[in-house]
C-alpha positions as CSV (number, residue, x, y, z in Angstrom):
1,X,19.5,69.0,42.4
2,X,19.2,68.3,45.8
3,X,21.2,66.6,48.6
4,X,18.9,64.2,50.6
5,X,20.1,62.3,53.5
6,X,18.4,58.9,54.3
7,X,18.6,57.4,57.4
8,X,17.7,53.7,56.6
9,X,19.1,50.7,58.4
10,X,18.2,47.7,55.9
11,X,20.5,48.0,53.1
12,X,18.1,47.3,50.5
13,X,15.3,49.3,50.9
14,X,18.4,52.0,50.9
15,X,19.4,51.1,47.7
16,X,15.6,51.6,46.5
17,X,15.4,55.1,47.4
18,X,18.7,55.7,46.7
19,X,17.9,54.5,43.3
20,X,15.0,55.9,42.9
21,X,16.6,59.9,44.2
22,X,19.3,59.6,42.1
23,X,16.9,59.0,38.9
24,X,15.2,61.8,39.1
25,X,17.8,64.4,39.7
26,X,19.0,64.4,43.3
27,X,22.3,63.4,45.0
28,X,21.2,60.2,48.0
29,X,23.4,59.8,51.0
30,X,22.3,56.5,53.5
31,X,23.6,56.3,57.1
32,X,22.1,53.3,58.9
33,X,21.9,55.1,62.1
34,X,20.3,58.3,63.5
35,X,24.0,59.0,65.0
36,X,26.1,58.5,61.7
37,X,23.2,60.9,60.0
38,X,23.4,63.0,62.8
39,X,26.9,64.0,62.3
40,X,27.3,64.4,58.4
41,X,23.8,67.0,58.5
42,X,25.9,69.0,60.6
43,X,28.0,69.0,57.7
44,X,26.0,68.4,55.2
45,X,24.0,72.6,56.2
46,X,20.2,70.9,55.6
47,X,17.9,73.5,54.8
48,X,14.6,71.2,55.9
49,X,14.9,68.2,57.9
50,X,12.1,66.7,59.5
């Protein structure tokens, strides 16, 4: 399982890929800004971000 940080400001195209992440095994975290996602990867220790 993976942890996968989405940085998606419209709420339902985050639920989508939450949805569809969580259905095949992984663990989906949404911020809806590139500052709130910046803060939990630095907690979050990514190992591939792009």
């Amino acid at each position: 399982m993976a942890r996968i940080l989405l940085i998606e400001d419209s709420p339902t195209e985050a639920a989508v890929m939450i949805q569809l992440l969580e259905r095949n095994g992984h663990q989906g975290l949404n911020r809806d800004s590139s500052g709130n996602g910046s803060c939990l990867m630095g907690s979050m220790e990514p190992r591939v971000t792009g």
